[in-house]
VONU-950068 format. One record per atom (N, C-alpha, C): x, y, z. Coordinates in steps of 0.1 Angstrom, whole numbers, plus 5000, padded with zeros to 4 digits. Layout:
BEGIN
XYZ...
This chain:
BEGIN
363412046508364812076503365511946500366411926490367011786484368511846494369311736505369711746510370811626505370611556491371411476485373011566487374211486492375311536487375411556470375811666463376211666452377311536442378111496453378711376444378211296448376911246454376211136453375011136443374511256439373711226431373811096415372811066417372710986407373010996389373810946382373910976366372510976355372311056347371310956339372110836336370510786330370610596328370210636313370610546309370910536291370910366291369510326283370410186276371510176263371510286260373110286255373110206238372710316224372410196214373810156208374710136214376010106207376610036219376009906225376709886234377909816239378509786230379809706221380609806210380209926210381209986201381409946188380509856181380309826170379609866157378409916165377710026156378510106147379610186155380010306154380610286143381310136141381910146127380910106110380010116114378410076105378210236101378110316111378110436108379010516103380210486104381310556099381410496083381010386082380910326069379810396057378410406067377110466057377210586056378310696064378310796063379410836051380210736048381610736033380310746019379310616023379010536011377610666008377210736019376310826013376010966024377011046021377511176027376511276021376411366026375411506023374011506027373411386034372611386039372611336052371111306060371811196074370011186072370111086085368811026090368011096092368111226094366511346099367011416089367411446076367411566066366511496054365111536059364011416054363511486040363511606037362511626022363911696014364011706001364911775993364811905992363411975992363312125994363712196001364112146016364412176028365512286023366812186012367912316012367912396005366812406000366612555989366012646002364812566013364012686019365012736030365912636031366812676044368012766037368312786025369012876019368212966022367413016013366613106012366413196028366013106038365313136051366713206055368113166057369213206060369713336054369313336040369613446033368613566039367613566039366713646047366713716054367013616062368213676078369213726077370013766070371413796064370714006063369513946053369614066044368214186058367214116060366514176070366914226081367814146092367914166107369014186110370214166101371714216103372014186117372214066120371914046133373213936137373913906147374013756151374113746164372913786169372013766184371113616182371713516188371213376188369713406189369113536201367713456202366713506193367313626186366913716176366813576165368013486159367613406150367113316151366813256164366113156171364313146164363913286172362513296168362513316150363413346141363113376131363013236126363813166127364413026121362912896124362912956140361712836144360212936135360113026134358513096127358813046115359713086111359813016096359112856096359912766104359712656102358212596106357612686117356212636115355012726106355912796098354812886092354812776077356012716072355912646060355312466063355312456075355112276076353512326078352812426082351212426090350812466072351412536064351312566052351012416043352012356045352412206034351412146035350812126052349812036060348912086058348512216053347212256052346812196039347912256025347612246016347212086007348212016012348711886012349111796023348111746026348511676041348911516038349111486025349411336025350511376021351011436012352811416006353411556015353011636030353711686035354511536049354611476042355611396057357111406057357511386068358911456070359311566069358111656076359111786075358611786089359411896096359611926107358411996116357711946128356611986133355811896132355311776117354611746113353411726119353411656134352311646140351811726149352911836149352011966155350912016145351612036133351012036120349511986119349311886119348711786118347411826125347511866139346311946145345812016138346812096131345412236129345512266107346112146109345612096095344512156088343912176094342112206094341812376094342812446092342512566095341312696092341012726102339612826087339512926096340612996102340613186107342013126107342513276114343813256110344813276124345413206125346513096137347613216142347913246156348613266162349513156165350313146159351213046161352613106168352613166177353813256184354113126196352913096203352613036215353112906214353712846199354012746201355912746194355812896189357212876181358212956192357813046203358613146212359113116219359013016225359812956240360312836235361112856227362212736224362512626237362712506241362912426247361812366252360912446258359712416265358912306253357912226264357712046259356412096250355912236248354412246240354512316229356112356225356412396208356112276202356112356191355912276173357412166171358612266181359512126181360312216189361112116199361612186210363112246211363812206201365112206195365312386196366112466205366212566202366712676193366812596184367512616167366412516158365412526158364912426151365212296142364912246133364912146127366512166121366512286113367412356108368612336120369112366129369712376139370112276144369412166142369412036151370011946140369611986127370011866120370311886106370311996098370512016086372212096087372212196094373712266093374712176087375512046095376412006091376511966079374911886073375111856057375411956047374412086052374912186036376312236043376712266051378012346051379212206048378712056046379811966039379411976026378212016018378212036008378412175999378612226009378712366009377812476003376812466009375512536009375412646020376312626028376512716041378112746041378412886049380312856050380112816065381512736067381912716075381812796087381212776099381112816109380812786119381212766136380912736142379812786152379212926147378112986154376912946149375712936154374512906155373813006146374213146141373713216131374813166118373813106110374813036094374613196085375613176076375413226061375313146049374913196043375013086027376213156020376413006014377713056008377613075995378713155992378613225976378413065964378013055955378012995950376412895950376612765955375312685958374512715960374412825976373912825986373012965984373813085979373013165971372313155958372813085953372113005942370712995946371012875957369512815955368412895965368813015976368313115983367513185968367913225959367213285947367013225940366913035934366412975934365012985936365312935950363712915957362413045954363413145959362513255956361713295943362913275931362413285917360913195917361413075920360312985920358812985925358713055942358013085949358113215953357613305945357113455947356513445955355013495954354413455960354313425977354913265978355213205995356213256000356713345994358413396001357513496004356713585997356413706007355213656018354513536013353313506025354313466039355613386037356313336043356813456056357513586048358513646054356913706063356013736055354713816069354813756079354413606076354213476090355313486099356513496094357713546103357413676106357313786104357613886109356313906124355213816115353913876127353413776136354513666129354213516140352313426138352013476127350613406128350713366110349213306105349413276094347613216094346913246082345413256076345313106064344413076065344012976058344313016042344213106034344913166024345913196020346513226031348613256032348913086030348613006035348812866037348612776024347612856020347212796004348112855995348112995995349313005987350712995986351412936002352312866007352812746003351812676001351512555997351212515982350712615976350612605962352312595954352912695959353812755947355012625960355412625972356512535979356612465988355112415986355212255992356312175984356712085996357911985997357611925985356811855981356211765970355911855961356112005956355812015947356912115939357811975932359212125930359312085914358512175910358212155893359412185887359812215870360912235865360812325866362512405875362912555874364312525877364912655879366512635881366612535896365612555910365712535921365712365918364712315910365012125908366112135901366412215893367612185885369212175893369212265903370012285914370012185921368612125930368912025937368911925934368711875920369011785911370811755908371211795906372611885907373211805924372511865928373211835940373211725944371511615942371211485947372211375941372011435925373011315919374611315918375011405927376811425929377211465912376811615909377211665895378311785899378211835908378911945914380911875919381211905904382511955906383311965923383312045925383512105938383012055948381712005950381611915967382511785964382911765973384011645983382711515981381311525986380811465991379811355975380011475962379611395951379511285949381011225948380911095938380310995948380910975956380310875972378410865968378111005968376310995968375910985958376511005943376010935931376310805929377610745936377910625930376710515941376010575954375110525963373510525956373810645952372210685944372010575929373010595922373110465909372910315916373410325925373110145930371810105935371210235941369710195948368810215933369110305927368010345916368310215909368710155906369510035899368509905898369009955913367909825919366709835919365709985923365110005922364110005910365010025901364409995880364309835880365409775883365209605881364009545887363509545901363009515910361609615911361609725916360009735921360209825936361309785940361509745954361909895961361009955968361410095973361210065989361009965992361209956003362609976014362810046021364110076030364809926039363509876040364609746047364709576038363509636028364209536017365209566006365509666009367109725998368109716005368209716021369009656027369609496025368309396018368509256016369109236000368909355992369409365977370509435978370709485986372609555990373609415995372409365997373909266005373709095997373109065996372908965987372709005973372709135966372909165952372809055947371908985939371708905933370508955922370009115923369109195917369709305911371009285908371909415903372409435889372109275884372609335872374209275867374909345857376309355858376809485863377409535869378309685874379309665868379909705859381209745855381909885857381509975862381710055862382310075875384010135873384710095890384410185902383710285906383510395914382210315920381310245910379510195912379910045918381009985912381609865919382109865932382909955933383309945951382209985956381510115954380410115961379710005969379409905954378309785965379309715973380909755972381709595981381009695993381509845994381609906006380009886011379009876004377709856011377709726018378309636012378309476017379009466031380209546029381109546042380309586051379209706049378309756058377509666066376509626058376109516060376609406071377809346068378509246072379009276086379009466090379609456102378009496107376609516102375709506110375309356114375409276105375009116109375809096119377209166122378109106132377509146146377209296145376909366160375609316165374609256153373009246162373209076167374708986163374608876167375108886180376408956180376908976195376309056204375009126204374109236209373409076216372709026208372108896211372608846223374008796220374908706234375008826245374908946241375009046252373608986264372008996257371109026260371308876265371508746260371508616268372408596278373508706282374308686296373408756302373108896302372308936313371808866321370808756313369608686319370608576326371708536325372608436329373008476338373308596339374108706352372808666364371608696357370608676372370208576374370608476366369908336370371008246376371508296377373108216384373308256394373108406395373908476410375208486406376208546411377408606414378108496406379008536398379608396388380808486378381408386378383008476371382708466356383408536349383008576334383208476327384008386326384408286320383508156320382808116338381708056339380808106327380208196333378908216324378908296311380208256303380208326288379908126284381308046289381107916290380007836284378607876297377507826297376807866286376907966280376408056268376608026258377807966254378507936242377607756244378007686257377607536251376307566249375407656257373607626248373507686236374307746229374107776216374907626209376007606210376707486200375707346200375007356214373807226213374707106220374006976227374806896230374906836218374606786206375106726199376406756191377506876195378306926185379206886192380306836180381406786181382506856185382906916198383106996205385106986200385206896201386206886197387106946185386306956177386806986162387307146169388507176156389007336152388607446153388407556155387307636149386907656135388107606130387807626116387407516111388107406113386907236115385007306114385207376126383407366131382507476118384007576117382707656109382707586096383007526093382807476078382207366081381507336091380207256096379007316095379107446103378307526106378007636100378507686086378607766077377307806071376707886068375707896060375707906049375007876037375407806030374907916015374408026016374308166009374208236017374108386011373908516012372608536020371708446011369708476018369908416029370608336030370108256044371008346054372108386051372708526064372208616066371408686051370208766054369308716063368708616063367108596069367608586086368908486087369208496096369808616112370108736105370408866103369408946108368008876102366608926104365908906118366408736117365408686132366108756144367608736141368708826152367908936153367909036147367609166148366209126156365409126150363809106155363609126171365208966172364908916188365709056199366409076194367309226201366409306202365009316190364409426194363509446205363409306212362809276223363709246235363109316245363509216260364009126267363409016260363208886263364708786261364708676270365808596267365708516259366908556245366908456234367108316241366208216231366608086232367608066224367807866230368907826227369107796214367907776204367807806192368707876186368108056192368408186187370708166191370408116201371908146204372508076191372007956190372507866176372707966165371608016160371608126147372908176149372908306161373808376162375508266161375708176166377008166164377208086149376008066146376308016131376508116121375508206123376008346116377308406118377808446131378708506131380108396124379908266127381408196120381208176103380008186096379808196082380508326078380008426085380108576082382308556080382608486090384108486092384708366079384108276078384408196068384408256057382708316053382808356039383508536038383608606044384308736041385308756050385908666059387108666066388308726060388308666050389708666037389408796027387808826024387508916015388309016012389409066002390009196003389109366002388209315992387209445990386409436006386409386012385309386024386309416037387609376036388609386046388909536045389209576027389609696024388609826028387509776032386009886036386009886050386309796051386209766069387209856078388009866072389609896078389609986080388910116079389110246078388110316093387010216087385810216103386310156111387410106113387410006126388110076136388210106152388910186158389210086170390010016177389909946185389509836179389709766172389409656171388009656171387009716169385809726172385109766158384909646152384109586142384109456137383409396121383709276118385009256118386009356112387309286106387909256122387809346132388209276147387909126151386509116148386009026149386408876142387008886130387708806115388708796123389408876126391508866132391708816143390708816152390508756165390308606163389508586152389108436153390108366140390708416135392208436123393408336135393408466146394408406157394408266161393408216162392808126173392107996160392608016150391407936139391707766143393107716147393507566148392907536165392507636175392207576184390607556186390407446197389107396203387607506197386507466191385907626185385407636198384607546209384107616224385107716230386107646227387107736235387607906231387507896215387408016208386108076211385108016212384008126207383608176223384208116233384308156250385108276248386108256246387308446240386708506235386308486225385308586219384508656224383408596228382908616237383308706249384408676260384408776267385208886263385908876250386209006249385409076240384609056233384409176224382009196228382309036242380609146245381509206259382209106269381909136281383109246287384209226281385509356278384809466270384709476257384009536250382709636257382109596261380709616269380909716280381909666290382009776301383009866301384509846289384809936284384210106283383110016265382310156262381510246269380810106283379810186290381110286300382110256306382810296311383310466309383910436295383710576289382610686285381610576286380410706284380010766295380510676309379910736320380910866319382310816320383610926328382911056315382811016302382711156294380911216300380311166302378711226296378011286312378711106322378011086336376510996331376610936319375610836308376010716317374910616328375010516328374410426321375410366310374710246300375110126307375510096317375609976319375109846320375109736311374109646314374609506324375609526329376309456338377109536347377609506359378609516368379509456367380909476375382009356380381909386398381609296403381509306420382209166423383509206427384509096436384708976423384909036410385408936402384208876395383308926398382108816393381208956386380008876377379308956366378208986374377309076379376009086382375509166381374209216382372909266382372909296367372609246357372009206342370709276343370909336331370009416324369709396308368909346303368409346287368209476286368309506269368109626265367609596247366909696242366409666226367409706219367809606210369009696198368409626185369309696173368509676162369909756154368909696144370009776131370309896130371410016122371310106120370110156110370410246114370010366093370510416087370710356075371810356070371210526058370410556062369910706054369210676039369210536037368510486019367610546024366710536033365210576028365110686027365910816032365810926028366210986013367510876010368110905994367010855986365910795987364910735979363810865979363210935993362811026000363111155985364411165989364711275981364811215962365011125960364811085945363411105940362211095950361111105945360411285948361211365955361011435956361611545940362911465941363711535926362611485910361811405911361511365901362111215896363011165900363611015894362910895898362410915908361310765906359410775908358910725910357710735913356710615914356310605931355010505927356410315924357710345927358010225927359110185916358610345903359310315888360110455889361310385877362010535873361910575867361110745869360910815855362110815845361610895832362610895821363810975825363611095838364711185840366011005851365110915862365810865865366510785855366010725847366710625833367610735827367510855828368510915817369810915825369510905843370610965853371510795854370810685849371310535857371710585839372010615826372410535817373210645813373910755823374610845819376010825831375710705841376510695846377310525843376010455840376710325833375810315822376110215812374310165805374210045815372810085814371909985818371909835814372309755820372609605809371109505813
C-alpha cells in the first residue's frame, strides 16, 4: 500500500523545451508566416482521406458517441497506412502508424488488425492517441482552413463547401479503396488484395490529375478566396519554391540558412513575397537569440555545481568574464564592444547559430570558446537588426513579456553607454536566470510540470541541471512534403506545374 500523503507526492519532471519563454515567440511567428498546416500534418492526401473518412461517419453511424467514432477513425487509419506500406513502402513515410506499418508490410493472408486499433491508449496500438492521428493533430488545421466546421467535440463534420468537396473528391477518385476501405472499417481486418487495391487507386504518393489534386492544389498554394490562412501560405510556399528552383536545395535545415541569409533569392518585388522573407528573418533572428541564451542557461548550471551555494550575480559574473576572455577591453561601452565584437555577415551568424545549436543539443558544459560564440552572436544579432524596422515590425506581435529578440534589443537599447561586462551580467540574470524560474514556475502552478533547472535556496542558485535544446520547426519540411506530394517539385527540381505557380505569383527574374 503507498502510504505517501497526497500533497507530498511528487510532480512529473519535464526538461521543459522552452526554458526561457523564448521559443514561444519563434512559434507564434512560424505559425503567421505558414498557417494551415503544423509539424505532424505530414502527407497532403491526408485531407481529402480525412474529409472523406468524416463524411462517412456522418452518413453511416449517425452517431456522436466518442467511442463509437474512436474505433471508426483509428480502423480507418490503420487500414490505409498497412495499405500505403504494403503497396508502396518507400514513398508511404509520414503517415500515421508507419512503423507499426512497417511490420507486416509483408502481408500474404489477411490481418486482423482489431488487436491493435480497439483499445485506444494502451502502449501495443498502431498509435496510441485515442482519436488517432486525425484527433491528435489534423483537426485544428482543416477546421482554420475550413475543411471542418467549427467545433469543440471530438466527433467533426465537414463543412459545406471544401470539405465536402474534397470527401467526394477523394471518392470520385478512389472507387474502388473507399469500398475496400469502408469493409476494413466495418470488419476491422484487411487481405493482401484489399491493400493492393488501397494502394493502387490512394496511396499518399499517388494523387494523379483529378478534381481531388486540383482541390488540394487549391488549397496548398493559398487560391481559396475565403480561407484567412491563404495568402501567409502562398506568399511562404513562393519563397521556398523560389529558392528551391534557384538552388537545388530541398533540404529543411539548409532552407533555414537561405531564409535567413537570402543571398539565393533572387530579386522579390513583390510586396506580400517581400515581407514574407523580413518575417522569416525575424524568425530566424529570434531563434539565433534563444539557442545562444539556452547555451548560458546550460553553462550556469554546471557553475551552480561547481561553486556550491553562490548568489546570482556571483555566478552570471563569472560566466560573462569566461566568455569576454581575459584579453577584452572590459572597459569599453556595450556598444564600444559590440562593434568590436560584431560579426561581420549573415553566414558567419548562421554558422555560428549552428555550433550553438549543436552544443545545446548536448549535455555537456560549453566551453569558454562556445561562451565567446554566444555573446558575440547575441551583440551582432543586436547591432545588426537592433534598429531593423521590418524585423522589429515582425517581432512585435510575438513578443509577450518581453520574451524575445526584440526584448532582448530594448534591454540592451537601455543600457547601450554603460560598462558591456556589466550589461551582459543584467542580461544575463534577467532573461536566463529571472526568465528561467519564472517560466518553470508557472508550468509547475498550471501543469504540476517540474522543469526546473535551478533552485533559489537562501538567496543563492543551486542544484543545476543541463538539459538538450535546439531549434524549432518551423513546418518547411512539411510545406516541401506536401509540394511534392501536389506535383510542384520533384527529385530537387520544379516541375512545369511549380514554374507556372512561382511565375503567376511574381516572374521569375
Amino acid at each position: 500500500m503507498n502510504h505517501l500523503p497526497n500533497w507530498n507526492k511528487p510532480g512529473s519532471f519535464s526538461a521543459g523545451r522552452d526554458p526561457l519563454g523564448l521559443q514561444a515567440a519563434s512559434v507564434r511567428l512560424y505559425t503567421d508566416l505558414l498557417p494551415g498546416l503544423t509539424n505532424v500534418t505530414n502527407r497532403l492526401r491526408y485531407f481529402s482521406f480525412y474529409c472523406w473518412v468524416v463524411r462517412q461517419f456522418e452518413l453511416r453511424r449517425h452517431s456522436s458517441v466518442e467511442r463509437i467514432w474512436s474505433l471508426f477513425i483509428r480502423r480507418a487509419e490503420a487500414a490505409y497506412v498497412l495499405a500505403s506500406h504494403y503497396g508502396d513502402d518507400e514513398y508511404a513515410f509520414g503517415m500515421a502508424g508507419s512503423i507499426w506499418a512497417g511490420r507486416h508490410s509483408a502481408l500474404d493472408r489477411a490481418l486482423d488488425f482489431r488487436p491493435w486499433t480497439d483499445q485506444p491508449g494502451e502502449d501495443d496500438q498502431y498509435l496510441k492517441a485515442r482519436f488517432g492521428n486525425f484527433g491528435q493533430f489534423y483537426i485544428a488545421s482543416m477546421q482554420q482552413v475550413g475543411m471542418l466546421q467549427e467545433s469543440p467535440l471530438r466527433v467533426q463534420a465537414v463543412k459545406e463547401g471544401l470539405g465536402l468537396d474534397l470527401a467526394e473528391a477523394f471518392e470520385d477518385a478512389c472507387p474502388t479503396a473507399c469500398k475496400e476501405l469502408l469493409r476494413a472499417i466495418d470488419s476491422g481486418t484487411i487481405g493482401p488484395k484489399d491493400c493492393k487495391a488501397i494502394s493502387d487507386e490512394a496511396h499518399p504518393a499517388y494523387l494523379d490529375d483529378s478534381e481531388e489534386l486540383r482541390l488540394l492544389v487549391e488549397y496548398l498554394c493559398g487560391d481559396r478566396v475565403e480561407d484567412p490562412t491563404a495568402p501567409a501560405r502562398r506568399a511562404t510556399l513562393w519563397n521556398v519554391l523560389n529558392i528551391v528552383d534557384r538552388t537545388g536545395i530541398v533540404d529543411p535545415s539548409e532552407l533555414r540558412r537561405e531564409l535567413y541569409v537570402q543571398d539565393n533569392i533572387g530579386v522579390v518585388t513583390e510586396g506580400t513575397l517581400a515581407e514574407n522573407l523580413i518575417g522569416w528573418r525575424a524568425y530566424f533572428v529570434n531563434e539565433l537569440c534563444h539557442v545562444t541564451l539556452e547555451l548560458l542557461l546550460n553553462a550556469l548550471t554546471y557553475r551552480i555545481n561547481a561553486a556550491g551555494p553562490r548568489r546570482p550575480d556571483e555566478l552570471t559574473r563569472d560566466l560573462v568574464s569566461k566568455g569576454l576572455g581575459a584579453d577584452s577591453n572590459t572597459s569599453l561601452s556595450l556598444l564600444e564592444f559590440a562593434s568590436e565584437r560584431s560579426l561581420t555577415t549573415l553566414e558567419e551568424e548562421h554558422i555560428a547559430g549552428l555550433r550553438l545549436s549543436q552544443a545545446v543539443g548536448t549535455k555537456a558544459d560549453p566551453s569558454d570558446p562556445l561562451l565567446a560564440i554566444a555573446i558575440d552572436l547575441l551583440l551582432s544579432l543586436w547591432d545588426r537588426w537592433g534598429a531593423d524596422p521590418g524585423v522589429e515590425a515582425a517581432l512585435k506581435p510575438a513578443t509577450i513579456s518581453g520574451r524575445s529578440a526584440l526584448g532582448v534589443f530594448r534591454f540592451l537599447d537601455s543600457l547601450a553607454d554603460q560598462p558591456a561586462p556589466d550589461v551582459l551580467v543584467s542580461l544575463t540574470r534577467k532573461f536566463v536566470v529571472s526568465n528561467h524560474l519564472l517560466i518553470a514556475g508557472q508550468k509547475l502552478a498550471a501543469a504540476g510540470t517540474y522543469t526546473y533547472r535551478f533552485i533559489v535556496d537562501e538567496a543563492t542558485l543551486v542544484d543545476g541541471l543541463a538539459a538538450e535544446y535546439g531549434f524549432t520547426n518551423p513546418r518547411i519540411g512539411n510545406l516541401l512534403t506536401f509540394a511534392e506530394d501536389a506535383g510542384l517539385v520533384t527529385e530537387g527540381e520544379l516541375t512545369p506545374a511549380g514554374k507556372t505557380f512561382l511565375r503567376a505569383n511574381q516572374p521569375v527574374r
